[in-house]
N, C-alpha and C positions, 0 to 999 in steps of 0.2 A: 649238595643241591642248592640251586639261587633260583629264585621265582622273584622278576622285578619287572617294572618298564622297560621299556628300549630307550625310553628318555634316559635313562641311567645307567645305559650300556657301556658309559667310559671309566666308571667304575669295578667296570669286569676286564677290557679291554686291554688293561696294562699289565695282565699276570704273562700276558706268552705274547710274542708275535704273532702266532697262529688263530688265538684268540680275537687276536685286533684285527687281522685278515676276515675273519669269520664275521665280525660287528661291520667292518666297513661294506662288505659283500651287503647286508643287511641295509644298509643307512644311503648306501649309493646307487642302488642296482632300482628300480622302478618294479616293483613285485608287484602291482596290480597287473600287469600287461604281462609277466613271463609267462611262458606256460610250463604243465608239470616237468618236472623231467630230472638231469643228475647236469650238474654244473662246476666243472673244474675250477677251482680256484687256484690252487699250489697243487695242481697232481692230484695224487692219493693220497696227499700230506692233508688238504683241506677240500672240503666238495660241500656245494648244496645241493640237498633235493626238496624241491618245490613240488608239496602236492596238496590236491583237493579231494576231499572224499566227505563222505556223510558220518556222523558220530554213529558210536553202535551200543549195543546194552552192553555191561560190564561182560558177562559171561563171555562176548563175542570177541575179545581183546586179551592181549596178552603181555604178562608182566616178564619185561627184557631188563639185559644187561648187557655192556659191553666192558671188553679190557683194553681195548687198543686207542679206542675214539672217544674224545669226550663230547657231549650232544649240545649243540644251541638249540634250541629250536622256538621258534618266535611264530607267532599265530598273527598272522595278516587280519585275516576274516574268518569271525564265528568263536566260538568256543568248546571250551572241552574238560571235560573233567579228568582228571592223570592221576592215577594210584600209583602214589610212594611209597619203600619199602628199604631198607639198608640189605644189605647181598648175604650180612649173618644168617648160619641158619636159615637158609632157605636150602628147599629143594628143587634139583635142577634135573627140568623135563628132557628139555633136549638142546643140542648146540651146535653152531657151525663157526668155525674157528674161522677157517679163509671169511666168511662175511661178517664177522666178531659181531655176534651174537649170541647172548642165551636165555631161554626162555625158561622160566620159573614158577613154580605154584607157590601160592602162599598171600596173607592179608597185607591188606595196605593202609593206608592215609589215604587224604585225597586233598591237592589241590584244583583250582580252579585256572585255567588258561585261559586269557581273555584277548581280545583284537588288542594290541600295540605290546602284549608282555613276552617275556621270554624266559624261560626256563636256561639250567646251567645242568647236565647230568653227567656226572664223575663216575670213574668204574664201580665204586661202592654202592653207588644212586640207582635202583630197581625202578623200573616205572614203567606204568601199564597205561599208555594214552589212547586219546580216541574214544573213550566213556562219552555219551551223553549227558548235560547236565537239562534235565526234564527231558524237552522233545529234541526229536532227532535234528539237526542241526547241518547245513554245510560247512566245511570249514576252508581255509589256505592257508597251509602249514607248512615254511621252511624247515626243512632240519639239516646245519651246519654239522657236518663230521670235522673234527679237530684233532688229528694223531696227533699221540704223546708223544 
């Protein structure tokens, strides 16, 4: 897991092309003016989804994993607290492989997601986003899909 600025993004952006695909999408694209929605980049190789929603209490949120996609996800506007977790030893609720997903019970960490940072989440990387941190909060949240 990598939690940094976007300023700093060119130090992530040299592990993969896909990765670098996913930053430039991020750094070029004008994301105050997009609206929600799923944005091809490379196919189903790399995709944004640009969404807004309002933060919700921990209980209302769910701690995910994926195998296939590794997660950008960069916070335009607002914040959010994201419970962390490594995929050891947990217990798994339920899953849908075609949408690689799984959803997990079990304790976290908590970082902080703040307007200009971005998150890095690896198949090992559990995370539970969309936490309120105090009051409830709107947010604009990309999340870059990146296949392995």
């Amino acid at each position: 897991m990598v939690l940094d600025s976007i300023k700093n993004y060119g130090l992530y952006a040299s592990i993969t092309d896909r990765l670098a695909a996913g930053f430039n999408f991020i750094t070029s694209t004008d994301l105050t003016t997009i609206p929600e929605g799923v944005y091809e980049i490379d196919g189903r190789n790399i995709f944004a989804i640009v969404q807004e929603y309002d933060t919700k209490e921990e209980k209302d949120c769910f701690l995910e994993g994926h195998t296939k996609y590794i997660d950008i996800q960069y916070m335009l506007q607002g914040e959010e607290l994201i419970g962390i977790a490594s995929k050891r030893d947990q217990k798994i609720q339920s899953f849908d492989v075609d949408k690689d997903y799984t959803f997990y019970e079990g304790e976290t960490s908590y970082i902080k997601l703040e307007a200009g940072m971005f998150t890095l989440f690896f198949p090992d990387d559990l995370h539970r986003p969309c936490i309120r941190s105090g009051n409830e909060t709107k947010v604009k949240k990309i999340v870059i899909k990146v296949l392995l």
